[in-house]
Backbone and ligand atoms as CSV (ligand in chain L), in Angstrom:
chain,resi,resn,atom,element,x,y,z
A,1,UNK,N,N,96.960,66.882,97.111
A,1,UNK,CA,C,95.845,67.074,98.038
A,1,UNK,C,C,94.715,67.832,97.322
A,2,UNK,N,N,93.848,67.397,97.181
A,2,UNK,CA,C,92.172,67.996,97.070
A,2,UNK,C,C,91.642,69.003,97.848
A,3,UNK,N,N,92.047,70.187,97.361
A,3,UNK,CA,C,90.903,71.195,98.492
A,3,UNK,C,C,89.850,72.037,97.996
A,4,UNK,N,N,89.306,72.474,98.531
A,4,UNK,CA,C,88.165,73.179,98.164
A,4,UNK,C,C,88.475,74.059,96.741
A,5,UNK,N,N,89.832,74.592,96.563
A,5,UNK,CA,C,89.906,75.506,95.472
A,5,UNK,C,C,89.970,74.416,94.137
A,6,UNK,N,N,90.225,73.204,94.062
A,6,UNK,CA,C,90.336,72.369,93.232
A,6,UNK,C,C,89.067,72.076,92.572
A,7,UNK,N,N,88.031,71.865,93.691
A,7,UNK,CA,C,86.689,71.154,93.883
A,7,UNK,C,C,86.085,72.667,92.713
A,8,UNK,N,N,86.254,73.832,93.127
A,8,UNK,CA,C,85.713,75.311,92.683
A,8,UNK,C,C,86.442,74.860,90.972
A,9,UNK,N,N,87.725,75.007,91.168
A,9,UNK,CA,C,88.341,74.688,89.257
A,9,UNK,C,C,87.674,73.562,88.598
A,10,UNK,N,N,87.282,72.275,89.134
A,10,UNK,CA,C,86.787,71.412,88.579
A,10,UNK,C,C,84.665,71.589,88.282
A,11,UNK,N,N,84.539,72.419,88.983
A,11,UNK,CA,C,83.055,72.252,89.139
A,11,UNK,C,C,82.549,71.751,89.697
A,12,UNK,N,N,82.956,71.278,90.690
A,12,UNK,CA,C,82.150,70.219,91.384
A,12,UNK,C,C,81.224,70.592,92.615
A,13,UNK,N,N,81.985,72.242,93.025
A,13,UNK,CA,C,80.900,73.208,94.070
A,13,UNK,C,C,80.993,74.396,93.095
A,14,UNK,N,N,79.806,75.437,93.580
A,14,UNK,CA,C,79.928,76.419,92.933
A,14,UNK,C,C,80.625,77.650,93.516
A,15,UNK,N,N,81.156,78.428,92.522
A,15,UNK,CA,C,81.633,79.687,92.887
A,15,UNK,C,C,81.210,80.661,91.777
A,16,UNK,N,N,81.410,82.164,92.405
A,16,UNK,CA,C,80.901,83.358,91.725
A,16,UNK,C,C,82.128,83.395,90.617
A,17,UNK,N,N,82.676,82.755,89.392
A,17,UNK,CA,C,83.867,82.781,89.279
A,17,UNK,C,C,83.753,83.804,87.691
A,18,UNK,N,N,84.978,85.041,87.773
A,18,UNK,CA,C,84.461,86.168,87.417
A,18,UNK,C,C,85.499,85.994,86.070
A,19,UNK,N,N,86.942,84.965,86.215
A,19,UNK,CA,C,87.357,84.918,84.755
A,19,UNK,C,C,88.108,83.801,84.672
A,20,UNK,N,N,88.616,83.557,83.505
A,20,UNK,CA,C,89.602,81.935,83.644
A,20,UNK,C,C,90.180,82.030,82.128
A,21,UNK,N,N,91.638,81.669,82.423
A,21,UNK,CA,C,91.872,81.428,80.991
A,21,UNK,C,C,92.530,79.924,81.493
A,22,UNK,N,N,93.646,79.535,80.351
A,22,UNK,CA,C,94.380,78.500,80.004
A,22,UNK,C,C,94.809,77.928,81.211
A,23,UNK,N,N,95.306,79.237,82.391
A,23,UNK,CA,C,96.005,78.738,83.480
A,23,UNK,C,C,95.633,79.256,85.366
A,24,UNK,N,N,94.613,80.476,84.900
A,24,UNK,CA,C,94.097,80.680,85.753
A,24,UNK,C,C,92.667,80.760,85.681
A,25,UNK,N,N,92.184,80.360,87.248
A,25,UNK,CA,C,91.351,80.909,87.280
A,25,UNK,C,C,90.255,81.545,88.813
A,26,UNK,N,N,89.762,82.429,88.242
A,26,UNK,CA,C,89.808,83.286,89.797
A,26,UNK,C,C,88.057,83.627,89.836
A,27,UNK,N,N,87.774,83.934,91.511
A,27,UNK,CA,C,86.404,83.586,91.903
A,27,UNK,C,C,86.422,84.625,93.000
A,28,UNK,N,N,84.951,84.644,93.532
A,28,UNK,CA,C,84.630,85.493,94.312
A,28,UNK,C,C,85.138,85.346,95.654
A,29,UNK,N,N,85.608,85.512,96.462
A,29,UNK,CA,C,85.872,85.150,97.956
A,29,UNK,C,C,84.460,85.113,98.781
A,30,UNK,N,N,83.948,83.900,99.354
A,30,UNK,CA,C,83.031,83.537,100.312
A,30,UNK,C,C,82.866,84.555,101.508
A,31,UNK,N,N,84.017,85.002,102.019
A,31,UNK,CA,C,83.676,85.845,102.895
A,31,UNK,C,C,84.828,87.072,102.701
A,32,UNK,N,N,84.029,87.976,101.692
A,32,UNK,CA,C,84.931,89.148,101.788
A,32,UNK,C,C,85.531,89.869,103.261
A,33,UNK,N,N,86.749,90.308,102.433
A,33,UNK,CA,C,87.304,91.697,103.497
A,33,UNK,C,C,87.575,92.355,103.173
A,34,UNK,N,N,86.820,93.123,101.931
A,34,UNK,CA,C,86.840,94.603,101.662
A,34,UNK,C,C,85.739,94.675,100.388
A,35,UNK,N,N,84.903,95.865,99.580
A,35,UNK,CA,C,83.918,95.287,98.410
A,35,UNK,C,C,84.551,94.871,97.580
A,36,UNK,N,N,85.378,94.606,97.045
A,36,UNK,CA,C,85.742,93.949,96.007
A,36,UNK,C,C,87.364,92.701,96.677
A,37,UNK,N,N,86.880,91.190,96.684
A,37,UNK,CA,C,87.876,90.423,97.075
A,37,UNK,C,C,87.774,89.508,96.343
A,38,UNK,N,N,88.536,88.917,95.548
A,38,UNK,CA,C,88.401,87.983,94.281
A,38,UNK,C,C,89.763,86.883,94.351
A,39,UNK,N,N,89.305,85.852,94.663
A,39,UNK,CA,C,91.034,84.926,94.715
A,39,UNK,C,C,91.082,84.199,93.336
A,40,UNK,N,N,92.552,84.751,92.926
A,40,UNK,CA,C,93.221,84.021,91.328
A,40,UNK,C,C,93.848,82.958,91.839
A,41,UNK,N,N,93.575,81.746,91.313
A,41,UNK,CA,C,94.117,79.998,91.486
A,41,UNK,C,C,94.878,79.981,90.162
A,42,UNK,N,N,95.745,79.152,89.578
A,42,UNK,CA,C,96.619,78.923,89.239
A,42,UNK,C,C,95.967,77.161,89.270
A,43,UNK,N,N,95.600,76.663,87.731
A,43,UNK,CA,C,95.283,75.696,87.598
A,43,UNK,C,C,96.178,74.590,87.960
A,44,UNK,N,N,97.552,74.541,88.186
A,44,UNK,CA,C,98.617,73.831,88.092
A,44,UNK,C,C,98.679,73.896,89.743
A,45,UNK,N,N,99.084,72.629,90.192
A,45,UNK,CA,C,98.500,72.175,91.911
A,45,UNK,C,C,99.653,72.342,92.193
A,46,UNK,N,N,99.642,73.452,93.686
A,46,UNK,CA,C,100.743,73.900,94.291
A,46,UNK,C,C,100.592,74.289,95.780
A,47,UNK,N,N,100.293,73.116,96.970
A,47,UNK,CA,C,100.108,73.706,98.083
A,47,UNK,C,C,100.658,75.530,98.757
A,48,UNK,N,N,101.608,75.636,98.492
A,48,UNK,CA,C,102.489,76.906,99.063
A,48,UNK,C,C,102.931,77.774,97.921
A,49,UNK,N,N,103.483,78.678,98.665
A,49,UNK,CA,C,104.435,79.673,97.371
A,49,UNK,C,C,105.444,78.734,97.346
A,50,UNK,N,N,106.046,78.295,98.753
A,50,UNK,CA,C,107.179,77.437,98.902
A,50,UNK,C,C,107.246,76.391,97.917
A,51,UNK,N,N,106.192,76.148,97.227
A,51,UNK,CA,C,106.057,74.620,96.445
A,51,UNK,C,C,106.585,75.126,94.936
A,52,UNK,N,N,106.219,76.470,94.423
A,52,UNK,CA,C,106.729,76.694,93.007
A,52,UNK,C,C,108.052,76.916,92.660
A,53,UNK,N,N,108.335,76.237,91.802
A,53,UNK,CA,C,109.567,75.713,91.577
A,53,UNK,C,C,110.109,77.491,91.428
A,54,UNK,N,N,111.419,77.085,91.450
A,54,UNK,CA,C,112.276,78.377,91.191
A,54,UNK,C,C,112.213,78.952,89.774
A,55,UNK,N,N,112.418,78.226,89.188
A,55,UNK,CA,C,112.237,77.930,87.254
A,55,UNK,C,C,111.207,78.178,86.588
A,56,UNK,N,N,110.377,78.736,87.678
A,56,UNK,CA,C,108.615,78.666,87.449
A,56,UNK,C,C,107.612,79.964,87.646
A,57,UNK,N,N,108.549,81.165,87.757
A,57,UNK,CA,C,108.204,82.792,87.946
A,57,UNK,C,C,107.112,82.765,87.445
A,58,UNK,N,N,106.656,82.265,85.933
A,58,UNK,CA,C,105.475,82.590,85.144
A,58,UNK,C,C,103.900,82.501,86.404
A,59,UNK,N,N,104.165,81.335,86.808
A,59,UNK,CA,C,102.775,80.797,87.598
A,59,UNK,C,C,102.506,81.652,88.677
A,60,UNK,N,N,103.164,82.791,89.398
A,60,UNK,CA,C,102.694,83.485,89.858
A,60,UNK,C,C,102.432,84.968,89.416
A,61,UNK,N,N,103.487,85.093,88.224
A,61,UNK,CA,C,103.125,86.292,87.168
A,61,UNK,C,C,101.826,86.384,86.838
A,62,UNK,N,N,101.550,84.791,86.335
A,62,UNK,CA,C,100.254,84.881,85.617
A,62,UNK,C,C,99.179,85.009,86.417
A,63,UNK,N,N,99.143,85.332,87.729
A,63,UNK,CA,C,98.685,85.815,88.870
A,63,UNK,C,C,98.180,87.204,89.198
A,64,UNK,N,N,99.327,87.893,89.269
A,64,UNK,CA,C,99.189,88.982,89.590
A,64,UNK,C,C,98.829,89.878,88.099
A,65,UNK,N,N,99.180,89.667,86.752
A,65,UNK,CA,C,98.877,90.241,85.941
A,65,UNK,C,C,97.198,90.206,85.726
A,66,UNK,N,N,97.020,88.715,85.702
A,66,UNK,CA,C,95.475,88.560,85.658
A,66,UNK,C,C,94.370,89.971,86.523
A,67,UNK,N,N,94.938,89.870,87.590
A,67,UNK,CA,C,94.789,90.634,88.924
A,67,UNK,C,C,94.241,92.327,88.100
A,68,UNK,N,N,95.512,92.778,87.764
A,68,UNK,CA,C,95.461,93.761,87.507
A,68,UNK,C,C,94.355,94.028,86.110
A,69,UNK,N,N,95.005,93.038,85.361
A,69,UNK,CA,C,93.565,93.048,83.854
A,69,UNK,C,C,92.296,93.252,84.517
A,70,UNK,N,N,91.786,92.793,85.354
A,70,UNK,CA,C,90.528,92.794,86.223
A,70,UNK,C,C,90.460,93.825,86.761
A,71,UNK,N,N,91.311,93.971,87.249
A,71,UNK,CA,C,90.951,95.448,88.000
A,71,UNK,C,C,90.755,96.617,86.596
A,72,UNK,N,N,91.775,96.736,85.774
A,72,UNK,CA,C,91.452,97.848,84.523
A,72,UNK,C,C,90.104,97.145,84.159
A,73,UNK,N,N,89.679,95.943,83.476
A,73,UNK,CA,C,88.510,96.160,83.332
A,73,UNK,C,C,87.299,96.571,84.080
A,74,UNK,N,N,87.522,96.238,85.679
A,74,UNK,CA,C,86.303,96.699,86.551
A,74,UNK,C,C,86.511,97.920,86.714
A,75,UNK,N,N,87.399,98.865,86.061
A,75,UNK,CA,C,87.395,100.110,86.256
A,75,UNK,C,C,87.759,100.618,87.805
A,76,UNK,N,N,88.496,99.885,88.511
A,76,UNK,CA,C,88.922,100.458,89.556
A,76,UNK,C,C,90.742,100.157,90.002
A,77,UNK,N,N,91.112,100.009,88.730
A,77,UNK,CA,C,92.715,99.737,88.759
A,77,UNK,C,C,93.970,101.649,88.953
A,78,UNK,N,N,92.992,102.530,88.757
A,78,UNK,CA,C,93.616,103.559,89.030
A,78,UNK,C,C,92.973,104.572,90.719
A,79,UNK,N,N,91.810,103.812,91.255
A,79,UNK,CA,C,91.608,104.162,92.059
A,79,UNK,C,C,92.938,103.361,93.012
A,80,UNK,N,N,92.996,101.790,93.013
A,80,UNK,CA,C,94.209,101.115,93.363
A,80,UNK,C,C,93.452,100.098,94.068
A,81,UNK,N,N,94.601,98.972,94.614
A,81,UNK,CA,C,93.825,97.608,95.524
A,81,UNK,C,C,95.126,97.374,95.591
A,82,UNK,N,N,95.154,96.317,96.097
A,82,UNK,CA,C,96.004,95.496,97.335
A,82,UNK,C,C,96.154,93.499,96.426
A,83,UNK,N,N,97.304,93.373,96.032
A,83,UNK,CA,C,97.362,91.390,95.948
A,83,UNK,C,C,97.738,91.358,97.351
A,84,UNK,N,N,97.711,90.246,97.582
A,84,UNK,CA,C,98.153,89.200,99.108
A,84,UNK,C,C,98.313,87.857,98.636
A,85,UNK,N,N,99.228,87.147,99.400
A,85,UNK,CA,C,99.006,85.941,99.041
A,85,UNK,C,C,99.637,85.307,100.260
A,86,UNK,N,N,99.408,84.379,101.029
A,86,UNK,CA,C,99.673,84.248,102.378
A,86,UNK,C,C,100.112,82.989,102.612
A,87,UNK,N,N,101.044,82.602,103.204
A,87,UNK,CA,C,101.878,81.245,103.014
A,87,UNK,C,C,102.405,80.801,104.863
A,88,UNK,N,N,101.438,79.429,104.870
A,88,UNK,CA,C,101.732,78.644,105.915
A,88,UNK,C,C,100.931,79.205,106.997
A,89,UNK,N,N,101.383,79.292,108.313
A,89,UNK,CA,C,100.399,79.272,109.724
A,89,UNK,C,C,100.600,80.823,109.748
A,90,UNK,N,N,101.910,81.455,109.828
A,90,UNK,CA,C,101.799,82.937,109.694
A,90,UNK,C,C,101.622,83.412,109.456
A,91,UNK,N,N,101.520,83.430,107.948
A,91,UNK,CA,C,101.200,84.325,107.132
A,91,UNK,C,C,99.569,84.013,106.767
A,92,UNK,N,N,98.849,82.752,107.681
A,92,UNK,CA,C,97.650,83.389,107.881
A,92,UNK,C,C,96.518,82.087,106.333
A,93,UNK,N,N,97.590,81.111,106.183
A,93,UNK,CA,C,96.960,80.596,104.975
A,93,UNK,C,C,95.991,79.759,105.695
A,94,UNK,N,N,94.911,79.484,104.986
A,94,UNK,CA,C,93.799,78.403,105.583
A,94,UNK,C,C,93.510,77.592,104.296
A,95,UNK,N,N,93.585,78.013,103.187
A,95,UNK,CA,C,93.634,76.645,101.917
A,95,UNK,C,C,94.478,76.365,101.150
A,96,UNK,N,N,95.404,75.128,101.021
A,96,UNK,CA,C,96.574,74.579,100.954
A,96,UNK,C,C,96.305,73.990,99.090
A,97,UNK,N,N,95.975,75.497,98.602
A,97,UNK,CA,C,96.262,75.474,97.105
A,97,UNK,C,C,97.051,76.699,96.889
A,98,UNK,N,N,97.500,77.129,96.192
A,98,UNK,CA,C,98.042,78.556,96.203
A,98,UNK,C,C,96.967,79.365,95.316
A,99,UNK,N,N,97.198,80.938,95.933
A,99,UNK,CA,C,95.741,81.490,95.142
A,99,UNK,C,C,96.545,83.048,95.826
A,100,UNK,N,N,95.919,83.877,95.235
A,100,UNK,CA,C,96.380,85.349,95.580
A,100,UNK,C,C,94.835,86.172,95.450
A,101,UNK,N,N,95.312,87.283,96.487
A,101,UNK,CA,C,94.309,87.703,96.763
A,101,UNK,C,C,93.930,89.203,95.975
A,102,UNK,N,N,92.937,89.634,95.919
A,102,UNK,CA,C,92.888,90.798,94.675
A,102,UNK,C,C,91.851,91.537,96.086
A,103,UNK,N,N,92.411,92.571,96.778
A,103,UNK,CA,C,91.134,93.583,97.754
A,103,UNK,C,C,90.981,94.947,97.087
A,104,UNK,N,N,89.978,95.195,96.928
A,104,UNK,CA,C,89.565,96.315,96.294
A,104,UNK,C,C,88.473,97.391,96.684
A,105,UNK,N,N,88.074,98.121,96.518
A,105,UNK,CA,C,86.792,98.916,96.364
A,105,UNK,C,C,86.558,100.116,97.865
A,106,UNK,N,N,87.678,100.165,98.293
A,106,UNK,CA,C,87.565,101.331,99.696
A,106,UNK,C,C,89.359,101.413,99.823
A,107,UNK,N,N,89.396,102.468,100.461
A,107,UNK,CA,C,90.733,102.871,101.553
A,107,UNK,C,C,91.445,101.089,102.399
A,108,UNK,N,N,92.018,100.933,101.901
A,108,UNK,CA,C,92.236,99.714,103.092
A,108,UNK,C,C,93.322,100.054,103.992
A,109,UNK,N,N,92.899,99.321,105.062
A,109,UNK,CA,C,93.993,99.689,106.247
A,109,UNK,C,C,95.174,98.952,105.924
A,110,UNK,N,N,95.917,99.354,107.125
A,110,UNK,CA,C,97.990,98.999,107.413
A,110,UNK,C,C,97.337,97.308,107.509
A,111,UNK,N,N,98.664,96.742,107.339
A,111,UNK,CA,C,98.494,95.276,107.418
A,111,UNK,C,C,99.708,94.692,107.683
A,112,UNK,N,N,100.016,93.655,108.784
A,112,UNK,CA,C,100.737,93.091,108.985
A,112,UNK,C,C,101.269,93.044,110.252
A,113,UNK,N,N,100.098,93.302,111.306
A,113,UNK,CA,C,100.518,93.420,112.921
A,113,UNK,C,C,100.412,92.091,113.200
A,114,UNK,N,N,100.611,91.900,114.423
A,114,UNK,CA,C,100.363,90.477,114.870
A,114,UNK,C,C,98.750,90.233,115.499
A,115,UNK,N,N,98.403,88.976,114.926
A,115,UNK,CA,C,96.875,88.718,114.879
A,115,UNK,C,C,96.633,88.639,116.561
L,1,LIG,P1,P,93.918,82.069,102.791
L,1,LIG,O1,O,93.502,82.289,104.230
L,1,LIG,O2,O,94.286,80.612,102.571
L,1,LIG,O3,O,94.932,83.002,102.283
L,1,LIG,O4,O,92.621,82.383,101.935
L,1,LIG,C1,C,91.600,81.470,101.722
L,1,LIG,C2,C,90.372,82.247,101.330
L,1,LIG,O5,O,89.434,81.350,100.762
L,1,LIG,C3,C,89.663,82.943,102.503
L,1,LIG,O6,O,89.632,84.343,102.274
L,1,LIG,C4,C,88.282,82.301,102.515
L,1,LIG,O7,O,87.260,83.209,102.826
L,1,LIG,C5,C,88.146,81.747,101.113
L,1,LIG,N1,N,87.310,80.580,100.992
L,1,LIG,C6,C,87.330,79.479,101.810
L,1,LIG,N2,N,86.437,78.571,101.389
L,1,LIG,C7,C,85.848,79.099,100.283
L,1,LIG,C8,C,84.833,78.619,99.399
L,1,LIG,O8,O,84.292,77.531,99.541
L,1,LIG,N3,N,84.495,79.437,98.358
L,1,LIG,C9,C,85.075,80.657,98.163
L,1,LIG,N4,N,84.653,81.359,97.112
L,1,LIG,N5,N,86.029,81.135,98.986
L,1,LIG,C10,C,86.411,80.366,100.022
């Protein structure tokens, strides 16, 4: 399936996109929820978490490490932030690529009541 985060990896719309290597690559979030919200994609097409193979730890490693490199370089990895990554109707997903979320730049609140 083709979704918008594909369309953003390929170029074909634009995004604020802040780094990318071999296997990721990650962009500004359209509508933040906190000052600093940046989603890491994972070039390799994977509707869900549910979809990565078991055998396949790296592709979300290479996720969350990215995450953190960004944060030490933006200089706010010891103040601290928040990954997320949200899977299916509950957990709140609305684009059916997998991507993790990087929130940063204030106090963030408790998370995980019912919407
Ligand atoms: P999800 O709800 O699936 O975990 O997160 C999807 C995220 O993608 C949302 O935070 C939403 O604001 C963001 N988003 C949706 N469409 C676009 C877009 O076209 N460009 C960018 N940069 N972010 C988008």
């Amino acid at each position: 399936m083709t979704t918008i985060f594909h369309k953003i990896i390929q170029r074909e719309i634009p995004a604020d996109i802040v780094f990318e290597d071999d296997h990721v690559v990650a962009f500004r979030d359209i509508a933040p929820q906190a000052p600093v919200h940046v989603l890491f994609v994972p070039k390799q097409d994977f509707a869900t978490l549910n979809d990565v193979p078991t055998d396949a730890p790296e592709i979300i490693g290479r996720l969350a490490v990215a995450a953190a490199r960004y944060a030490k370089e933006q200089g706010f990895a010891d103040d601290g932030y928040r990954i997320v990554m949200n899977c299916n109707e509950h957990g709140g997903q609305t684009v059916f690529q997998i991507h993790l979320h990087l929130l940063a730049g204030a106090q963030l609140g408790r998370f995980g009541t019912a919407a």
